[in-house]
Steps between C-alpha positions, in 0.01 A plus 500: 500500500541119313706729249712655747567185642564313160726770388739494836466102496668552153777744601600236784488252295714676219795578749516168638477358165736236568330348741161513361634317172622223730188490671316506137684268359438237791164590537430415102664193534341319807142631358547410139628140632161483738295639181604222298486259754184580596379475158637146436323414820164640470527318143580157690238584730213566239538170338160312492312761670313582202309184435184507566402336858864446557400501863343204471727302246733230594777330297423082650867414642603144544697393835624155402656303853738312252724770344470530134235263480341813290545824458345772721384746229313170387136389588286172454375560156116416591527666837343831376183353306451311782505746770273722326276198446487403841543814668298769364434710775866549560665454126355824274688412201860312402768555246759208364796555263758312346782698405698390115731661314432404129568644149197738376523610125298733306643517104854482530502633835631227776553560816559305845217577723430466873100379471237387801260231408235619760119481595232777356496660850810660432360854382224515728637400820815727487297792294796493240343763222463439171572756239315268241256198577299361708646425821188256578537291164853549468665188580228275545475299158804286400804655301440823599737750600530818712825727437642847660486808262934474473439168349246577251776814403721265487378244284224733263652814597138616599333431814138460407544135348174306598420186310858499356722177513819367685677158395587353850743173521380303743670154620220281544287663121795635309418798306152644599291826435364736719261802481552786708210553698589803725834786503550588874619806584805581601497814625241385764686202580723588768772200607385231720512140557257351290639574153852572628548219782804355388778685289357599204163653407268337382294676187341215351228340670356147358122354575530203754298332249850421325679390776560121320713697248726546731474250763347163586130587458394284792758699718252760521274307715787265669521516887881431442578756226640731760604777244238734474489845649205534637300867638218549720264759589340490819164628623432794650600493836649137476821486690834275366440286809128398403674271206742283728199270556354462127885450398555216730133334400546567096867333497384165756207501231695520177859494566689206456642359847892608464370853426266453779783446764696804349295725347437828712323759299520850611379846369741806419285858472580625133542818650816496655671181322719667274677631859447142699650254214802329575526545841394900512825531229359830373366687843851400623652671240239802507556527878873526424506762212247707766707507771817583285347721316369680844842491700655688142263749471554560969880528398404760296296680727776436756728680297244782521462493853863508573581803276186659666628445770851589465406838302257623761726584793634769247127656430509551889533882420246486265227377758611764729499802299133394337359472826660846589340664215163371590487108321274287660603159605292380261625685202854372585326154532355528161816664287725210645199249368455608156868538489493128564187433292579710181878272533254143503266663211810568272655129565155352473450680162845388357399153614207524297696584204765231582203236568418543104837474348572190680160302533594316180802398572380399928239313313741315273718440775184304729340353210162694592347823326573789764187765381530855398408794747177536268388165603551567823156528761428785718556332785857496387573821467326544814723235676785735330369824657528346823825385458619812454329673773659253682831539398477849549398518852757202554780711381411869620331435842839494661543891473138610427338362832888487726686794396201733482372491837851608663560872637538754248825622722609145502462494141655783412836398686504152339424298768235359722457494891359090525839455657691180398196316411426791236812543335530122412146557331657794347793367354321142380754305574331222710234502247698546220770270509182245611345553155854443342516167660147428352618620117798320538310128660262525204785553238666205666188244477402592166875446376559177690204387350547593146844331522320179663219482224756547254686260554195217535371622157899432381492165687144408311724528161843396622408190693558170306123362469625182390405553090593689199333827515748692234353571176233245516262662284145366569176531222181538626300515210503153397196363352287249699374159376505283801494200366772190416460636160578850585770447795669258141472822299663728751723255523650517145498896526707459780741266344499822188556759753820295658673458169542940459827590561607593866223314640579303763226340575092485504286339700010462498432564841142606686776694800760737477694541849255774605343359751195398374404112442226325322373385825585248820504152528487273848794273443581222680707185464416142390462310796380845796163579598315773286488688809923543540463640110719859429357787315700549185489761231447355162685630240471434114821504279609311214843242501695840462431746747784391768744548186365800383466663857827332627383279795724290661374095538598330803387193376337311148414696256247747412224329279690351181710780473795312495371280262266183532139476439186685664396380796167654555545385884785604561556852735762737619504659879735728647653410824273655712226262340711212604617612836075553567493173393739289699781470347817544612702537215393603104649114366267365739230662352564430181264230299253508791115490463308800650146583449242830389271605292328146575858292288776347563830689346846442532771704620771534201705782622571691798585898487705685689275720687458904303313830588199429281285769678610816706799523729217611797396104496689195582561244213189337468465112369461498118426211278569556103222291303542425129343749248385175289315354825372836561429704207507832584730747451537894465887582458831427296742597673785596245879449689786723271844389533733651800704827380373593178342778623796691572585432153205685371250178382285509723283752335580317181395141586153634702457662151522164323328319779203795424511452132492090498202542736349707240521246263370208728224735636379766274174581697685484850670766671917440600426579852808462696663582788827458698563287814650814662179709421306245659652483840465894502146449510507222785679742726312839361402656865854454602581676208275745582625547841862502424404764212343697757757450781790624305281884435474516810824441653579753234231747628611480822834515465413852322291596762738421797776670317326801440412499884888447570558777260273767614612470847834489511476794262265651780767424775799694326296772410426531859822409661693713252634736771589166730715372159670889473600399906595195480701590189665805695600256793628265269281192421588309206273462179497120602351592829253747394382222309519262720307728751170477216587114439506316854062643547427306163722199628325462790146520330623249265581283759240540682214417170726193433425340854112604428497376153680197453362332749139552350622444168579162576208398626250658255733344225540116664143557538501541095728218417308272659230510257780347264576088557811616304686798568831722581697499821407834639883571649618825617631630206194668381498758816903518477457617166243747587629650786832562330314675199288723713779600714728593206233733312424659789883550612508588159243810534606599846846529410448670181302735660705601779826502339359761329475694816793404639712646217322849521702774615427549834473858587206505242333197737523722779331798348215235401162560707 
């Protein structure tokens, strides 16, 4: 019987091939789109779900009253210890890190690494396996070190490399030696947010026991060093709200009384971070991409619906003359639903197919590995089956549980007794042109807001940020001595570096404009109460960062960059600072004594406020503090000269800037990259998104055009006869036309009232997570409403001019 039905399911299928390929084809788009978003999500969803006790791990969260008066991802640095001291019965175990990037050489391999100096608990408490080593031993003596498997590859190009040596430059110890004590695993290391929290990976992993190479040494145990990343792991059974108490007691025990008044500790669960940090950015954007990805795959099976739909008035017959012969209803009910299901099989099959060819390049286009179908879990494919059972019914219920319970005489003349009521069910038009409207609302949104993203990514890039962001080429690998000594050294290279031709100009700084400071000071004028003091940003440059990144200077001068002496007091702000401060005008401000850091400094110079961070904040206060005063520093930023690269030197004078750094540092790495590079990374989920926005304004697009496509081609074929009379009485080709044209003009209409409306509020709603941002005008919709209603006027009249120009004594004949 399954044969006999399979085998007529085919034939059908076969002479309406036309409209089964439009229906395939739609089908294996929407579900290839929802397999691949699926995929990315279940990935995004996964992350830290594999550590062990994740449940009961917390990242500790800082809530400062004060904005900026530290960071959030930071923690007191003694706040763990000391909770686990004091708290046993609630604290199982704790985990602190402090994340570096340094240079890491083995033989003449150098390399710039990302490396977290962190307590011995960090194998045991997370259950991060080791391929080699002990994970109980591993990191607890001094200089030891833990790597992944892909960094013992890459260094010894084998993975089992116990007791062999790195040559780590360290800032506080120079050059220093460590064993390798342990090779995790990376096969068994899925991502998460303990050795990927920030942007890069980390695959080095550095005994506490050596945090003085790196840092202050008494920071470790400082109730001010607010810097620290700090991880707990509660009891069993100990709730997040069990800790509010022993945070408030620990910090009016230990903290000092400014922290005191500001400080509010507060516990994130490790398990869904990754989806909660900064502000719920990622489970906004998952939400989106599922609900897209949804409403593309239901325009899909609404263009399966409708051709059902249209097609089985003309299978009335059919019904009829089965049931004469002696067909069940259910037998009818079943051929229409394999029909349908064999239809959702074939497109889920293709998608399958078309899921593999394009995983790479979805997972290039997100940034995120997308997996292959053989990585996939059962309950996958079993979510799939579903899917497609669903589908199925979705798509052939219409005629399998409707059409087969009418009269087999009623059948068999083509029509059905329900009266007025029935025929409108019969013909689908209600319901039909309803499901139109839907295909042609969703279109709308998702193209509306691809056009809106679009154009805030393009205003991230186009928008003046008040510096020099055209090939500045920053290095990152420079090598750390902080020290007078060593901030005199890097001085000279810099001074080497500015003399290569096309060089514009270099500048020692601790800060690119990335976002990221060295830290917040409480700044307040000579003369005001400590308690009216400003949170600042400090940032550490050299006399010739506002040259090299082109800032403008309202006022003085910046350091003794105009010439003049060092004035190790002497400080620049940027307007806001100022403004914070009291003053009404930059000259006022100039030469006047504020205080931080427990000093007295005075204000040289006065800069006209820049984007320093990301274009979703407000300009913050900054204040730029002498590289010399404070001797640490991480970047030269490298400024070539305006319009050479369209000459073609470019290439050439990064070349010689690679090969002089060669010479000046043979054991360091020319790590580099460009200011351009850098803000794609500060805006990658908007990336993302707009990657992902423009497939699937695409995709739907394809999907609503193959709907348009299939049935108008549905409506000629049955009106043929009514085109062969109208032609006979003397209707114009224009009007034939026009009769197919004014249904899809009043459906576009009508999804243009639905959609703009809601478009505008779910994208204001968007924009507002921006302190800078577009206009959102009505252009955007304009635009799309005109391009949806010419492609489709473009299909409907291509299809029925084709009609209208056949001869029309063979349209009469048609049946």
């Amino acid at each position: 019987m399954l044969q006999n039905y399979l085998k007529i399911a085919l034939r059908n299928l076969a002479r309406r091939r036309f409209y089964a390929l439009v229906t395939l084809l739609g089908l294996t788009v929407g579900i290839t789109f929802l397999l691949l978003i699926g995929s990315y999500i279940q990935g995004e969803l996964a992350i830290n779900k594999t550590l062990r006790h994740a449940n009961r791990q917390y990242l500790l969260q800082s809530r400062w009253k004060v904005p900026d008066m530290g960071s959030e991802m930071g923690s007191l640095a003694p706040m763990g210890p000391a909770l686990k001291q004091l708290y046993p019965n609630l604290i199982a175990g704790y985990y602190r890190t402090y994340g570096v990037t340094t240079i890491v050489s083995s033989g003449q391999n150098h390399f710039r690494e990302s490396m977290q100096i962190g307590d011995s608990t960090l194998l045991s408490m997370f259950g991060f396996p080791l391929a080699y080593g002990d994970p109980k031993t591993a990191l607890s003596e001094p200089n030891t070190v833990v790597i992944t498997s892909a960094l013992a590859q890459k260094y010894f190009n084998e993975t089992n490399v116990l007791r062999r040596q790195l040559t780590i430059q360290t800032p506080g110890a120079g050059k220093q030696v460590f064993t390798i004590t342990g090779v995790l695993s990376d096969q068994d290391q899925p991502d998460n947010s303990v050795t990927h929290l920030f942007e890069q990976r980390e695959q080095l992993f550095v005994s506490m026991r050596n945090f003085g190479y790196f840092s202050d040494a008494s920071g470790l145990n400082a109730w001010g060093n607010r810097s620290i990343v700090t991880y707990l792991e509660l009891q069993p059974g100990t709730s997040a709200e069990q800790l509010i108490h022993p945070f408030a007691q620990t910090l009016k025990t230990n903290a000092p009384s400014d922290i005191q008044a500001n400080l509010q500790p507060y516990l994130s669960p490790l398990r869904t971070f990754h989806l909660k940090a900064d502000n719920g950015l990622v489970e906004k954007m998952l939400l989106t991409l599922s609900i897209i990805a949804l409403f593309i795959l239901l325009m899909a099976v609404v263009n399966f619906v409708n051709i059902t739909i249209g097609m089985s008035a003309t299978r009335l017959r059919e019904i009829g003359v089965r049931k004469v012969l002696g067909g069940l209803r259910k037998q009818v009910i079943a051929q229409f639903l394999i029909e349908s299901l064999l239809l959702t099989v074939g497109a889920t099959l293709l998608s399958l197919g078309c899921y593999e060819l394009v995983r790479s390049v979805f997972a290039t286009m997100l940034d995120k590995p997308i997996p292959s179908l053989l990585d996939w879990s059962p309950y996958a494919y079993l979510a799939l089956t579903g899917m497609v059972l669903l589908i199925g019914l979705l798509a052939g219920g219409y005629p399998a549980f409707v059409l087969s319970g009418l009269p087999s005489v009623d059948s068999l003349k083509g029509r059905t007794s329900f009266g007025k009521l029935a025929a409108s069910v019969q013909n689908g038009i209600g319901f039909r042109r309803t499901l139109i409207v839907f295909q042609f609302t969703v279109a709308i949104l998702v193209f509306v807001g691809a056009v809106v993203i679009n154009r805030q990514v393009a205003y991230f890039f186009s928008k003046n940020l008040g510096y020099q962001k055209d090939q500045i080429l920053a290095i990152k690998s420079v090598p750390r001595d902080w020290s007078p000594a060593g901030v005199q050294r890097m001085e000279g290279i810099r001074n080497q570096l500015a003399r290569i031709p096309c060089v514009d100009g270099v500048s020692l700084s601790f800060e690119i404009p990335d976002g990221a400071s060295s830290g917040s000071v409480s700044l307040f004028a000579q003369g005001q109460d400590s308690t009216q003091s400003i949170t600042a940003n400090s940032v550490t440059t050299d006399e010739r960062y506002a040259q090299t990144y082109g800032l403008t200077l309202k006022a003085g001068q910046f350091f003794h960059a105009n010439g003049g002496s060092y004035d190790s007091l002497a400080v620049v702000l940027n307007e806001s600072a100022t403004k914070a401060l009291g003053y009404t005008s930059p000259e006022k401000a100039l030469g006047q004594q504020v205080l931080f850091r427990g000093g007295t400094f005075r204000i040289g110079g006065v800069l006209t406020d820049f984007h320093f961070g990301s274009l979703r904040e407000t300009i913050r206060p900054l204040v730029f503090i002498p590289v010399r005063k404070d001797p640490i520093y991480r970047y030269l930023s490298i400024r070539i000269a305006p319009g050479k690269q369209a000459g073609g030197n470019l290439p050439e004078t990064v070349a010689d800037i690679g090969n002089e750094w060669a010479r000046l540092f043979p054991d360091a790495p020319f790590d580099y990259s460009f200011m351009d590079d850098t803000l794609q990374k500060l805006y990658k989920t908007e990336i993302q998104l707009q990657r992902a926005s423009r497939l699937a304004t695409t995709l739907a697009l394809i999907i609503v055009l193959l709907g348009v496509l299939g049935l108008v081609s549905l409506n000629v074929t049955r009106r043929t006869k009514e085109i062969g009379i109208r032609k006979v009485l003397g209707s114009s080709t224009f009007g034939i036309v026009n009769l197919f044209m004014k249904e899809f003009v009043l459906i576009l209409l009508v999804a243009n009232v639905i959609a703009w409306p809601l478009a505008y509020y779910l994208l204001s709603g968007w924009l507002t997570h921006f302190a800078y941002r577009t206009d959102l005008s009505w252009w955007p919709f304009a635009l799309v409403a005109g391009c949806l209603a010419l492609l489709t006027g473009l299909i409907v009249s291509t299809q029925t001019i084709k009609a209208a120009l056949a001869n029309p004594v063979k349209s009469l004949r048609s049946e």
